[in-house]
PyMOL commands that place a pseudoatom at each C-alpha (Angstrom):
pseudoatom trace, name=CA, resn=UNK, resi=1, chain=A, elem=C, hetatm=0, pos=[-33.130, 59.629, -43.409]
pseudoatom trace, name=CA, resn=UNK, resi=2, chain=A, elem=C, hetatm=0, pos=[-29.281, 58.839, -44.523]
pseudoatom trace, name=CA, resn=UNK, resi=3, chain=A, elem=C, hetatm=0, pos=[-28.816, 60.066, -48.094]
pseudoatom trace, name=CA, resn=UNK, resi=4, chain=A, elem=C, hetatm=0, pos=[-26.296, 57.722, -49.947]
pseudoatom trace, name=CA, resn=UNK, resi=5, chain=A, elem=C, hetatm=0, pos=[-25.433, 59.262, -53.584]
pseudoatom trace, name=CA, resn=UNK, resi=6, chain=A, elem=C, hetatm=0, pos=[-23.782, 56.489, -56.098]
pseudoatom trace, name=CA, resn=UNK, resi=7, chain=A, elem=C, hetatm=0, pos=[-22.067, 59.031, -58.313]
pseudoatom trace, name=CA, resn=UNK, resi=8, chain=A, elem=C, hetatm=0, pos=[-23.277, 59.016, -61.611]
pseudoatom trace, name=CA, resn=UNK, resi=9, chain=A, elem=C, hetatm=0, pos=[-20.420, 60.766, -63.911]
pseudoatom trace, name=CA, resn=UNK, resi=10, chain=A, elem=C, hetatm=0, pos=[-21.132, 58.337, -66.971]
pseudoatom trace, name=CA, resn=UNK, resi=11, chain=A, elem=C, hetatm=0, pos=[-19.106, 55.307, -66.433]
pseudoatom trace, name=CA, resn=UNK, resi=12, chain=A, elem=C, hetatm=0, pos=[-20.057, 52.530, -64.032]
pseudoatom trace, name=CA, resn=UNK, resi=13, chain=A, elem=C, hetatm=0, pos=[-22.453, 49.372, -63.141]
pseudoatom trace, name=CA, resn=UNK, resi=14, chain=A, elem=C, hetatm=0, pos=[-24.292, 51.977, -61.347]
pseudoatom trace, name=CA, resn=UNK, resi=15, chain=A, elem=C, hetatm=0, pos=[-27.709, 50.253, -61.271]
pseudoatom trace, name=CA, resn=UNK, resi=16, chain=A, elem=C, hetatm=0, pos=[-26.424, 46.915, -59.114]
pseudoatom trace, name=CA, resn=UNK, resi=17, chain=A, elem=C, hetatm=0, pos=[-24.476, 48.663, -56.583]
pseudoatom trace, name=CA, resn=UNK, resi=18, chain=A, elem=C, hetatm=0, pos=[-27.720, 51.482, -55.732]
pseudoatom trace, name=CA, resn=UNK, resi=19, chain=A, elem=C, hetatm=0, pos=[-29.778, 48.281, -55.543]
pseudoatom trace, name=CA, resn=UNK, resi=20, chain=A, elem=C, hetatm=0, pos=[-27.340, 46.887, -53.039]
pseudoatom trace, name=CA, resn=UNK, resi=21, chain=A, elem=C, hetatm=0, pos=[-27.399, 49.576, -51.044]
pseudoatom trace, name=CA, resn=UNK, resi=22, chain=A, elem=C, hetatm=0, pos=[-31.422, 49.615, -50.957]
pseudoatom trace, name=CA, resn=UNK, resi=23, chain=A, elem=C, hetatm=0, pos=[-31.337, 46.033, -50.337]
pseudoatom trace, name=CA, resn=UNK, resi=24, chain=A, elem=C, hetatm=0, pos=[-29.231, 46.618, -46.913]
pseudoatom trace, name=CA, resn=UNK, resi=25, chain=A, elem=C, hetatm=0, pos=[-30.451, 49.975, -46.176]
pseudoatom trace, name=CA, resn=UNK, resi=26, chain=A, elem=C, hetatm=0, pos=[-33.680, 49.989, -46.990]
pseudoatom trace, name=CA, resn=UNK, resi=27, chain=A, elem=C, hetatm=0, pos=[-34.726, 53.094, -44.569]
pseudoatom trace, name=CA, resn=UNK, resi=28, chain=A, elem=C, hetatm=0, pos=[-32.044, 55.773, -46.793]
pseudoatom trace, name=CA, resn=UNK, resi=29, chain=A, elem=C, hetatm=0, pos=[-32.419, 57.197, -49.638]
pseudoatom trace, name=CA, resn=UNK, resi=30, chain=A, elem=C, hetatm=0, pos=[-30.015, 55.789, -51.443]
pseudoatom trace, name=CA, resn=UNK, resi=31, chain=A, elem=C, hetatm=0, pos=[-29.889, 57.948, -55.411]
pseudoatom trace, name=CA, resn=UNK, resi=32, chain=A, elem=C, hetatm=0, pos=[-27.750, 58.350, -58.420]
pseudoatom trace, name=CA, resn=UNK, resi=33, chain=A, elem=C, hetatm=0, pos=[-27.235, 61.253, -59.055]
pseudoatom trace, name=CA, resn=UNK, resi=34, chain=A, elem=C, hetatm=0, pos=[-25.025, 63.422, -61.519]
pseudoatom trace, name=CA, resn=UNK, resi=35, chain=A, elem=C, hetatm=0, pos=[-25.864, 66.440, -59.834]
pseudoatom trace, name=CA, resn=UNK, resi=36, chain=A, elem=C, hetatm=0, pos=[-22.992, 68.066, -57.469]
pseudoatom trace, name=CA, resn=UNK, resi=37, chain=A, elem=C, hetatm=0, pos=[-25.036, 69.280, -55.320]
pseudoatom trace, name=CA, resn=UNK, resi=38, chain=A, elem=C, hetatm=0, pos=[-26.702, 66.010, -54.306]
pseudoatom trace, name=CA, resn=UNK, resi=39, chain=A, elem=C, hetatm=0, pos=[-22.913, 64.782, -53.589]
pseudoatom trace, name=CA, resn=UNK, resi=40, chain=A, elem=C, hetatm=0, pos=[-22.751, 68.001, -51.586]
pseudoatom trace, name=CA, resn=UNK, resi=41, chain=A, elem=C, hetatm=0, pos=[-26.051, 67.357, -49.581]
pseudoatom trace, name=CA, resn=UNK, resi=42, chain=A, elem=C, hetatm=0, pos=[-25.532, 63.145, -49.308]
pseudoatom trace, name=CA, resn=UNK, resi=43, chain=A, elem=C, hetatm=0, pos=[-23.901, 61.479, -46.596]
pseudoatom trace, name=CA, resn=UNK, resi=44, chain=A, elem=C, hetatm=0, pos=[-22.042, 58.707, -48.057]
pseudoatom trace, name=CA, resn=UNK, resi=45, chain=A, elem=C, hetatm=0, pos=[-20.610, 58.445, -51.433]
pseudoatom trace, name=CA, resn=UNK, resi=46, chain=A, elem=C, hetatm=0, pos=[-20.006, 55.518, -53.134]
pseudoatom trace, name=CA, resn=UNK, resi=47, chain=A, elem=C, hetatm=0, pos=[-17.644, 55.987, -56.359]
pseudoatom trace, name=CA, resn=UNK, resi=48, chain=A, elem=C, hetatm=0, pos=[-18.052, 53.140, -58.809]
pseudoatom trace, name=CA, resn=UNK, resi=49, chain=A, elem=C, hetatm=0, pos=[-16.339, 52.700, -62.264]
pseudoatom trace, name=CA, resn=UNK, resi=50, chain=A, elem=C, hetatm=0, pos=[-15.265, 50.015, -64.472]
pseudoatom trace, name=CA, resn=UNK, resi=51, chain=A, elem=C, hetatm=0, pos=[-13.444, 49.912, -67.792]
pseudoatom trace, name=CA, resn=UNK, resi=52, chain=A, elem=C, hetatm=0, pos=[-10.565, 52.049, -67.746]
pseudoatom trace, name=CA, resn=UNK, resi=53, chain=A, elem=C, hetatm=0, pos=[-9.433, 54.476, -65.444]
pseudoatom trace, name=CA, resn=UNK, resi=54, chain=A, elem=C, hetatm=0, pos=[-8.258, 56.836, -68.016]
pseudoatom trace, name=CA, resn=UNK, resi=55, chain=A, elem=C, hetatm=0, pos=[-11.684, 57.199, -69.203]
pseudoatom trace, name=CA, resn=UNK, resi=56, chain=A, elem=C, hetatm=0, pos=[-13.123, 56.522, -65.516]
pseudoatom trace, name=CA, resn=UNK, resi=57, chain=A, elem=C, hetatm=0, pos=[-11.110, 59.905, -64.860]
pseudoatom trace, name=CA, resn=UNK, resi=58, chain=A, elem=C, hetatm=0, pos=[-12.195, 61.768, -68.066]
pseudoatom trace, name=CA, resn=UNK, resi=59, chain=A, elem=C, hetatm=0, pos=[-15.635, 60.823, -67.375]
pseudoatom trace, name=CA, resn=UNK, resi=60, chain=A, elem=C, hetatm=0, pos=[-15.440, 62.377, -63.862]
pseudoatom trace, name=CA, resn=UNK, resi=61, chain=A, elem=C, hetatm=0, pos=[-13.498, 65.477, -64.974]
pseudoatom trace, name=CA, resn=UNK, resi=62, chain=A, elem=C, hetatm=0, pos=[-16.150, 66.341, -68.084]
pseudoatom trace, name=CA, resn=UNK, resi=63, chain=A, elem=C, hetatm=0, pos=[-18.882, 65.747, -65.725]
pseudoatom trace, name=CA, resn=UNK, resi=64, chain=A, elem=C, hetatm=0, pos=[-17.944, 68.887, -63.508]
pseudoatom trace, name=CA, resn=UNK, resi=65, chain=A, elem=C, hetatm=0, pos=[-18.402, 66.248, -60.535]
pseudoatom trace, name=CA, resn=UNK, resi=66, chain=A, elem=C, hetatm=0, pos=[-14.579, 65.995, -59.598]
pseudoatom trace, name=CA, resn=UNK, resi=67, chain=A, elem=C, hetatm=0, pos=[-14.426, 68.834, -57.384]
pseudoatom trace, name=CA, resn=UNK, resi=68, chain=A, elem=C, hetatm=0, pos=[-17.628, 67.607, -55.470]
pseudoatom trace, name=CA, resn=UNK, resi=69, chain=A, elem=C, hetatm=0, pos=[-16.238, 64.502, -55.467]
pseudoatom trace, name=CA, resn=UNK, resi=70, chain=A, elem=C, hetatm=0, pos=[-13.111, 65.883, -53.735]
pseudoatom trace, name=CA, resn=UNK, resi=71, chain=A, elem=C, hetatm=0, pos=[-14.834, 67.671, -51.570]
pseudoatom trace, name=CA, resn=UNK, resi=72, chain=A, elem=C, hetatm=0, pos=[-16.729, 64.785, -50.250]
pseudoatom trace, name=CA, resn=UNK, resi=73, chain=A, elem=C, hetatm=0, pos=[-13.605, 62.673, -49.583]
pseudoatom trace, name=CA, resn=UNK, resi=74, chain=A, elem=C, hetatm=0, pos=[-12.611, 65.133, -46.853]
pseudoatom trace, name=CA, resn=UNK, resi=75, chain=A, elem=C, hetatm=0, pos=[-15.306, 64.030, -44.383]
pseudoatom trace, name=CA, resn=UNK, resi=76, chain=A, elem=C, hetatm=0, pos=[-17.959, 62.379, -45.719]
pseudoatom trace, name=CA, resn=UNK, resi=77, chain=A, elem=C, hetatm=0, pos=[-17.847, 58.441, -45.710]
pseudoatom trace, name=CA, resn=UNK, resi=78, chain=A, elem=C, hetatm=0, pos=[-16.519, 57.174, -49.276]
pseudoatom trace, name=CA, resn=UNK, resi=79, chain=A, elem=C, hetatm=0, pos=[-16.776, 53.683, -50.629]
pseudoatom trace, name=CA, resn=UNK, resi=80, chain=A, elem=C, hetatm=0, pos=[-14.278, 53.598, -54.097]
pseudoatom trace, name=CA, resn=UNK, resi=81, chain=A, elem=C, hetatm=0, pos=[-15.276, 50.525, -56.214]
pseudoatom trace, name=CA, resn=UNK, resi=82, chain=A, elem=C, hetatm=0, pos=[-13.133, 48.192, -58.998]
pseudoatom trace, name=CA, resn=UNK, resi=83, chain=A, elem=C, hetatm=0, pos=[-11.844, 51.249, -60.808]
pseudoatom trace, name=CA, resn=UNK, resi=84, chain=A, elem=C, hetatm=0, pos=[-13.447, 53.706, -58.429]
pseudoatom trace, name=CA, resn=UNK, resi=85, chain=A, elem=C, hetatm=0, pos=[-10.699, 52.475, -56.059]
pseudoatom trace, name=CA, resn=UNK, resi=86, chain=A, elem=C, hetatm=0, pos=[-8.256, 52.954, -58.677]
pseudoatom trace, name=CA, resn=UNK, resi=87, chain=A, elem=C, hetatm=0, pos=[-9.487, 56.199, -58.965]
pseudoatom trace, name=CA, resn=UNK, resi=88, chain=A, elem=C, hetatm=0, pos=[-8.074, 57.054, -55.460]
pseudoatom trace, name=CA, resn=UNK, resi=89, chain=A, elem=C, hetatm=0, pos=[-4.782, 56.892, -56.326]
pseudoatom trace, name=CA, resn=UNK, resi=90, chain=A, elem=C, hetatm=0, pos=[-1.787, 59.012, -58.203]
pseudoatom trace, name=CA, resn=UNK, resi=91, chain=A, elem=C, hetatm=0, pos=[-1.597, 57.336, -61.190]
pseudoatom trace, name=CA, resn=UNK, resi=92, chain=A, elem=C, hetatm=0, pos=[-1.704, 54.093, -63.550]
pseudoatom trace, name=CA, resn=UNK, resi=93, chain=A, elem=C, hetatm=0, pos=[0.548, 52.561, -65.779]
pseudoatom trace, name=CA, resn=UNK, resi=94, chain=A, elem=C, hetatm=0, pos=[-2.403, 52.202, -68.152]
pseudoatom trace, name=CA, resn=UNK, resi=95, chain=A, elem=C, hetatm=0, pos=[-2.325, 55.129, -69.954]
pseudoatom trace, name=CA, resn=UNK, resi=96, chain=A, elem=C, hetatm=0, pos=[-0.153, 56.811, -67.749]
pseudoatom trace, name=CA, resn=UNK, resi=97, chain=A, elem=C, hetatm=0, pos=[-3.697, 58.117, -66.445]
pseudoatom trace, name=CA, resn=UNK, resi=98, chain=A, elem=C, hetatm=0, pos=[-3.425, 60.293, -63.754]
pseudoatom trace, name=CA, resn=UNK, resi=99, chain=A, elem=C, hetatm=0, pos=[-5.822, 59.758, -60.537]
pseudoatom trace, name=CA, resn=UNK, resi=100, chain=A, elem=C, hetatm=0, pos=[-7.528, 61.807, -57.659]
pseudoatom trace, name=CA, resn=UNK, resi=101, chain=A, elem=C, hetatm=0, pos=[-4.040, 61.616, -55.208]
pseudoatom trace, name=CA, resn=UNK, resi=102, chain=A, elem=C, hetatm=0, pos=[-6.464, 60.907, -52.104]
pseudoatom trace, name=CA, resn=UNK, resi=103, chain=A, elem=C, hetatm=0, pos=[-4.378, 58.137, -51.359]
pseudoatom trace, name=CA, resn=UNK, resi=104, chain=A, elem=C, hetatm=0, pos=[-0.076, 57.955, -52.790]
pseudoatom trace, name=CA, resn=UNK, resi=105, chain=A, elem=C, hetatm=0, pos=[0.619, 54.884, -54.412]
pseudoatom trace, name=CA, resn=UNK, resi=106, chain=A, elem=C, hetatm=0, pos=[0.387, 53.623, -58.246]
pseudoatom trace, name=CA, resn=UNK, resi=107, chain=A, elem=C, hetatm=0, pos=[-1.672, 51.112, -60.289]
pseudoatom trace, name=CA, resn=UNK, resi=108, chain=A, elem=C, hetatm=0, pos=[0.101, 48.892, -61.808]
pseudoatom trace, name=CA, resn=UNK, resi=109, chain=A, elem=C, hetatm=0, pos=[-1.024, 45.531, -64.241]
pseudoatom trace, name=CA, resn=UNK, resi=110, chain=A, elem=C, hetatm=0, pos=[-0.278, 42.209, -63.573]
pseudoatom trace, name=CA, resn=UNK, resi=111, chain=A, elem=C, hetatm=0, pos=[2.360, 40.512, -64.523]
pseudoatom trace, name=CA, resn=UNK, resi=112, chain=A, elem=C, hetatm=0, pos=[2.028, 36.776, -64.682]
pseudoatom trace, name=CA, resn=UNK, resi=113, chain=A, elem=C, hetatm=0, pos=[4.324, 35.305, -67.175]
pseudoatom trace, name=CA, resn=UNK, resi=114, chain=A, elem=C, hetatm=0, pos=[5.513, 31.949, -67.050]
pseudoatom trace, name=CA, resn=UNK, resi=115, chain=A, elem=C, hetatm=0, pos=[3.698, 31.884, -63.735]
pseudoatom trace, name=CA, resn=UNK, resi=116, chain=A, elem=C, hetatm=0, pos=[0.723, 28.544, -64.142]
pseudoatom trace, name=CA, resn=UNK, resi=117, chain=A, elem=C, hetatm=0, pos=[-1.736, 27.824, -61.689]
pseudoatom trace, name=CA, resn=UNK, resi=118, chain=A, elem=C, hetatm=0, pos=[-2.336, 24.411, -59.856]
pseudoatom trace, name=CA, resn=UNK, resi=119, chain=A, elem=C, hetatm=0, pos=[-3.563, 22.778, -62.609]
pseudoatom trace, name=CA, resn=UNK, resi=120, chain=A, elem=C, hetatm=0, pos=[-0.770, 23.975, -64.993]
pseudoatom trace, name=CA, resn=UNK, resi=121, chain=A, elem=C, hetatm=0, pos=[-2.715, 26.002, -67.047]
pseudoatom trace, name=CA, resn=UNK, resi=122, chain=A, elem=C, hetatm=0, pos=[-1.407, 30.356, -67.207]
pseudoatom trace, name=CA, resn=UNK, resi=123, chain=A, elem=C, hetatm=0, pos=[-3.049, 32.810, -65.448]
pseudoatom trace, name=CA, resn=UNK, resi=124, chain=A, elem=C, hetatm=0, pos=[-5.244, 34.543, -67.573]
pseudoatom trace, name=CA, resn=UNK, resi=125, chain=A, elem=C, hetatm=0, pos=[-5.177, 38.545, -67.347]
pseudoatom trace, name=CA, resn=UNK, resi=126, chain=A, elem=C, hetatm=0, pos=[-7.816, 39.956, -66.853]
pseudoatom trace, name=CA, resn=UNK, resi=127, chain=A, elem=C, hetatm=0, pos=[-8.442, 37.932, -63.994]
pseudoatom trace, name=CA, resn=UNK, resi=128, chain=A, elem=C, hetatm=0, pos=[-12.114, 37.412, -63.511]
pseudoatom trace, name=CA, resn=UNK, resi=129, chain=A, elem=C, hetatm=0, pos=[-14.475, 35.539, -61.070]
pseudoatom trace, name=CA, resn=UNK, resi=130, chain=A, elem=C, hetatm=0, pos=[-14.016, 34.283, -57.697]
pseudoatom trace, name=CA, resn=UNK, resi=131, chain=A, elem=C, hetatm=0, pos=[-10.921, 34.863, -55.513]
pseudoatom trace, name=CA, resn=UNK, resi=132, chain=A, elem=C, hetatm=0, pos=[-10.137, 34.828, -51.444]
pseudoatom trace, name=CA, resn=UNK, resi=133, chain=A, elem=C, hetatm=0, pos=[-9.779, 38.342, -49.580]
pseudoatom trace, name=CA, resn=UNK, resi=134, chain=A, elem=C, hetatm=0, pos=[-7.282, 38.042, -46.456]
pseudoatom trace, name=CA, resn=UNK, resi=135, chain=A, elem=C, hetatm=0, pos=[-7.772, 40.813, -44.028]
pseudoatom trace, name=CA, resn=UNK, resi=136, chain=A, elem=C, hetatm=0, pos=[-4.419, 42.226, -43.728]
pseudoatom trace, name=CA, resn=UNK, resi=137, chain=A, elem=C, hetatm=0, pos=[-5.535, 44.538, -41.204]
pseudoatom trace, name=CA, resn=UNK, resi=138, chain=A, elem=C, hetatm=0, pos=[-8.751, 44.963, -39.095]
pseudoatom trace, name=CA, resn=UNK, resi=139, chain=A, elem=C, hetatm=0, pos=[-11.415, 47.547, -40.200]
pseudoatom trace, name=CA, resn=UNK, resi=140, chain=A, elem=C, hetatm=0, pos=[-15.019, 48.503, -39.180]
pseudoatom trace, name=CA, resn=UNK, resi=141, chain=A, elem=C, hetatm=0, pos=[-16.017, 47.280, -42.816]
pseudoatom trace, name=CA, resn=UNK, resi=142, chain=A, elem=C, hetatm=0, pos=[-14.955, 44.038, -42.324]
pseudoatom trace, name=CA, resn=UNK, resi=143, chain=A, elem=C, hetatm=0, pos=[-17.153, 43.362, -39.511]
pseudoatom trace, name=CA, resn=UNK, resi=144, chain=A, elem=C, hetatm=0, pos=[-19.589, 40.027, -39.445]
pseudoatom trace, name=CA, resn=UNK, resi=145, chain=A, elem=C, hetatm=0, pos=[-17.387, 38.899, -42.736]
pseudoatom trace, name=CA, resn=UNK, resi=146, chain=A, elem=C, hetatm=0, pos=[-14.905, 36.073, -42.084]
pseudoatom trace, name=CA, resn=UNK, resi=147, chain=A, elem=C, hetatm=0, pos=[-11.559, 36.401, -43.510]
pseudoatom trace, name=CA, resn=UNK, resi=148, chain=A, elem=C, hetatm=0, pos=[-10.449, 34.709, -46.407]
pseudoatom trace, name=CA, resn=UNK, resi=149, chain=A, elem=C, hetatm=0, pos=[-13.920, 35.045, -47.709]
pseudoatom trace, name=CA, resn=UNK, resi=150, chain=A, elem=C, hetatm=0, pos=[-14.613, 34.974, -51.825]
pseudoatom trace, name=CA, resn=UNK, resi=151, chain=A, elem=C, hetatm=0, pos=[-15.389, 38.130, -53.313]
pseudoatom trace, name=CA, resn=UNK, resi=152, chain=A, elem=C, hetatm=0, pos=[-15.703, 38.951, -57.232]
pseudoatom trace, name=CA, resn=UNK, resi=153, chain=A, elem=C, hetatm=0, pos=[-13.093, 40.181, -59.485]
pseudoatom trace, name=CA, resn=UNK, resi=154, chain=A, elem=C, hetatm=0, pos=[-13.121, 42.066, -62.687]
pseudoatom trace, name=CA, resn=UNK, resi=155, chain=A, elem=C, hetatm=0, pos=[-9.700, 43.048, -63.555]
pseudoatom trace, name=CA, resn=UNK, resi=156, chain=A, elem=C, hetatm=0, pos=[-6.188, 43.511, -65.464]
pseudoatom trace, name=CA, resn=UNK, resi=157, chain=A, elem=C, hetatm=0, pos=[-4.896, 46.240, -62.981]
pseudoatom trace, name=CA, resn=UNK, resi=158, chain=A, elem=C, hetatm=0, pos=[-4.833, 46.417, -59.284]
pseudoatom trace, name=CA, resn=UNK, resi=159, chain=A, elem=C, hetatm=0, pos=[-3.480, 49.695, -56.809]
pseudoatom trace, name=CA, resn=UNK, resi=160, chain=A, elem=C, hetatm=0, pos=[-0.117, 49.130, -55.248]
pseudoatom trace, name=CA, resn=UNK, resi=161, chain=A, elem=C, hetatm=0, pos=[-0.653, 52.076, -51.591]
pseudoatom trace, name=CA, resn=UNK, resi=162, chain=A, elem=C, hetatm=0, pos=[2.960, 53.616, -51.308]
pseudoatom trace, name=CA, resn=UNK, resi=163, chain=A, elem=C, hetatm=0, pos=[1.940, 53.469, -47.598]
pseudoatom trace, name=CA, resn=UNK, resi=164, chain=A, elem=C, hetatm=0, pos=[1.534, 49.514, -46.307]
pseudoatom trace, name=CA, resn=UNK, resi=165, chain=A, elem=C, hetatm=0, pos=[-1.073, 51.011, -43.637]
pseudoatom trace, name=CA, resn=UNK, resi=166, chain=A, elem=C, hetatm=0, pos=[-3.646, 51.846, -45.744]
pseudoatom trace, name=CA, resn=UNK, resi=167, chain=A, elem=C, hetatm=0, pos=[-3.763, 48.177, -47.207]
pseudoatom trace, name=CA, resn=UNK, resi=168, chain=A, elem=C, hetatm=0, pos=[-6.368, 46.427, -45.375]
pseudoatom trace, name=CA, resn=UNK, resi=169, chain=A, elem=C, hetatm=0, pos=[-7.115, 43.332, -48.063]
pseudoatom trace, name=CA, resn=UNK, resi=170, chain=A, elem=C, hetatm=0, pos=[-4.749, 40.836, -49.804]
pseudoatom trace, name=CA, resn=UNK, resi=171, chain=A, elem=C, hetatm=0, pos=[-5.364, 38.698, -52.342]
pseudoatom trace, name=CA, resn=UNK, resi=172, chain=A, elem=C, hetatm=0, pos=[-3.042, 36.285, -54.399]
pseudoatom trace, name=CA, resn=UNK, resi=173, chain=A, elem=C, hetatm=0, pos=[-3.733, 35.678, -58.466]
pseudoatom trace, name=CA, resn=UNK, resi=174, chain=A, elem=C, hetatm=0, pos=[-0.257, 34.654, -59.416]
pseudoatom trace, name=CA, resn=UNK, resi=175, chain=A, elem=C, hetatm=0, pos=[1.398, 36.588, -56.357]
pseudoatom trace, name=CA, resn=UNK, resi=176, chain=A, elem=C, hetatm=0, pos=[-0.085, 38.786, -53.796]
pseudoatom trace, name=CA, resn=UNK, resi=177, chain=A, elem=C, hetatm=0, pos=[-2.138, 42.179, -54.017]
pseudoatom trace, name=CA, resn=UNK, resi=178, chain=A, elem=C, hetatm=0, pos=[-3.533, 44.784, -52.220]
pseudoatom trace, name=CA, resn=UNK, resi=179, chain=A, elem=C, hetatm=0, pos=[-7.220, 44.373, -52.908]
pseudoatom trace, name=CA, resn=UNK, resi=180, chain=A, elem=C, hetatm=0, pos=[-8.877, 46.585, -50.225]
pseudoatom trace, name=CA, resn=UNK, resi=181, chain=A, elem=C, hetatm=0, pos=[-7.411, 49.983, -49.340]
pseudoatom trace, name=CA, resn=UNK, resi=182, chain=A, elem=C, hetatm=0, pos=[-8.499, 52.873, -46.506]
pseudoatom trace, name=CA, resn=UNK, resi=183, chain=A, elem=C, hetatm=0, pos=[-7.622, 55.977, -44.688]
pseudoatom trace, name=CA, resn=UNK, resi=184, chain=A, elem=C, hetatm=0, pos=[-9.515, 58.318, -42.933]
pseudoatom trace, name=CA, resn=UNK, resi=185, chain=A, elem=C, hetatm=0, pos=[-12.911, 58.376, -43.686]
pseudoatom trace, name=CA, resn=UNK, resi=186, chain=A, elem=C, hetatm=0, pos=[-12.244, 56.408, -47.099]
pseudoatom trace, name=CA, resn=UNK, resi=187, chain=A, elem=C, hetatm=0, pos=[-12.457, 52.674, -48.196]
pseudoatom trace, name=CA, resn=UNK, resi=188, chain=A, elem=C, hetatm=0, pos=[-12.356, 51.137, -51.132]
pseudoatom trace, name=CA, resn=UNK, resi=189, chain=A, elem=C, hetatm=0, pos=[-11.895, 47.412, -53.175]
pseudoatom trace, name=CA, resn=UNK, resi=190, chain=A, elem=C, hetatm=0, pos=[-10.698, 46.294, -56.376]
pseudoatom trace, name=CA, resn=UNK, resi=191, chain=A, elem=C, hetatm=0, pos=[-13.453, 43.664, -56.047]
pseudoatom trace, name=CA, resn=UNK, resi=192, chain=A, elem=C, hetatm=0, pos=[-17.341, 44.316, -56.865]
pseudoatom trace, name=CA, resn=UNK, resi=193, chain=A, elem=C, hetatm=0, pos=[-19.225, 43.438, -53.878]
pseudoatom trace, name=CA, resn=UNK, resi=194, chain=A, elem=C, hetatm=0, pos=[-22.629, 44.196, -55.571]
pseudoatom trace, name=CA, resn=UNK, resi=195, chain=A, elem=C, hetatm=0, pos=[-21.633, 41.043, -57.647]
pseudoatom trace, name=CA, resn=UNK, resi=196, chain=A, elem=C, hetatm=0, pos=[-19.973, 39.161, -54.405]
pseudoatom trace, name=CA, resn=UNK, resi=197, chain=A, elem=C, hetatm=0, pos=[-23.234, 37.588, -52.667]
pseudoatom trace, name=CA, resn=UNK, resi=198, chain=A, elem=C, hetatm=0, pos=[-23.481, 37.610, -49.019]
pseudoatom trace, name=CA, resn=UNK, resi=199, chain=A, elem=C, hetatm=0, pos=[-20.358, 38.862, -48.233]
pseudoatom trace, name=CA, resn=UNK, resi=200, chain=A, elem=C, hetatm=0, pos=[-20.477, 41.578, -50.547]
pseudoatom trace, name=CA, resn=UNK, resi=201, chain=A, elem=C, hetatm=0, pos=[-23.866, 42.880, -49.191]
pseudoatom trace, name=CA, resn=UNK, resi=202, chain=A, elem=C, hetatm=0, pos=[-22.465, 42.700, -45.679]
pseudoatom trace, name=CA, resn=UNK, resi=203, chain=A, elem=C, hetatm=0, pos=[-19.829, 45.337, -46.900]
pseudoatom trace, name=CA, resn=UNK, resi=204, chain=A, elem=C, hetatm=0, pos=[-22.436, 47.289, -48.005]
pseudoatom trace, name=CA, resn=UNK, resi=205, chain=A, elem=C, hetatm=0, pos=[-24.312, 47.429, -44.750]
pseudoatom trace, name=CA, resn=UNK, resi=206, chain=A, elem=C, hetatm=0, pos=[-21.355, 48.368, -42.922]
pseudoatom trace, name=CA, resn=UNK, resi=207, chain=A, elem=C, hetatm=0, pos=[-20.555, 50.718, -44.454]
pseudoatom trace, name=CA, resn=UNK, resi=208, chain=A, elem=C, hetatm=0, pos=[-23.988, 52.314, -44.477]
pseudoatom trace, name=CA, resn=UNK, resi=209, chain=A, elem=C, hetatm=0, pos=[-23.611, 52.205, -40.553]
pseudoatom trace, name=CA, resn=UNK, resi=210, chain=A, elem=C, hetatm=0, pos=[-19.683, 53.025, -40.666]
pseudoatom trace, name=CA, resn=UNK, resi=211, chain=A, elem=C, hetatm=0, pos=[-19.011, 56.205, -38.237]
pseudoatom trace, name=CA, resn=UNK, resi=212, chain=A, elem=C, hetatm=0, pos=[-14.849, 57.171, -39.747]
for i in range(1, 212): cmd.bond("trace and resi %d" % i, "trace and resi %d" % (i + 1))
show_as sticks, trace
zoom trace
């Protein structure tokens, strides 16, 4: 039975993404868990976190998880979510908080002044609800889901990879941004897709059957 751990390091819509995950992969045991040695044991990780990543990170460091969580994301598949994807990075202008330096780039907040959308109204920051996800480049993750399909956002901040490869989704609130990041055996969105319907949960599933 696949073991899928949703880390639990006190920060986090934990509860919607492990359902999810049980709703597509109903055969695995799919847990969160605080406990470092179920990260050690699991499979797949899935890092959520929402809020900000200054606290995301303090949560993870006071937990006594970050090292398990490191670990992990040197073989084991890894699914970063909204801030968890932040996470991945070297740093964020908010807070100057520093990240997890899995992948190089910076976080960085929108900037959307004097910018109006269609209907002439400004682009509100954060920007939340519905928006269109371009695949920039092809992944296994993306399979079954057709590009330019909506997926829900939560957000002020969004990663900027120092390396355009690891890109793989584009989205444009005011101007373009890199929405969907991976490398390796990682992947991660700025978007929730627990909260993103159909196309969300088909994300979910494969990535339960994703073989990095």
């Amino acid at each position: 039975m696949k073991k899928i751990v949703v880390v639990d390091y006190g920060v986090g819509n934990l509860r919607s993404v492990a359902q999810a995950l049980r709703a597509v992969a109903p055969e695995a045991d799919v847990r969160i868990s605080g406990v470092a040695g179920d990260i050690a044991d699991a499979e797949r990780i899935v890092l959520p976190g929402q809020g900000a990543m200054a606290d995301c990170m303090r949560g993870l460091r006071e937990s006594g998880l970050m090292d398990a969580v490191l670990r992990a994301s040197e073989s084991k598949p890894m699914l970063g979510v909204c801030i968890g994807e932040q996470m991945l990075f070297d740093s964020s202008e908010e807070n100057d908080a520093e990240g997890l330096g899995l992948l190089p780039g910076k976080v960085v907040r929108f900037q959307l002044d004097g910018k109006l959308q269609e209907d002439g109204s400004r682009f509100k920051v954060p920007q939340m609800g519905w928006n269109q996800v371009r695949q920039s480049r092809s992944h296994p993750l993306w399979a079954d889901i057709p590009d330019n399909a909506y997926f829900y956002f939560v957000h002020s901040y969004y990663a900027r990879p120092a390396n355009a490869e690891h890109a793989v989704g584009e989205t444009v609130y005011g101007d373009p941004f890199c929405c969907a990041v991976a490398r390796d055996n990682i992947f991660a969105t700025q978007f929730h897709p627990e909260k993103s319907a159909g196309a969300g949960l088909q994300l979910y599933k494969n990535f339960v059957h994703w073989q990095p």
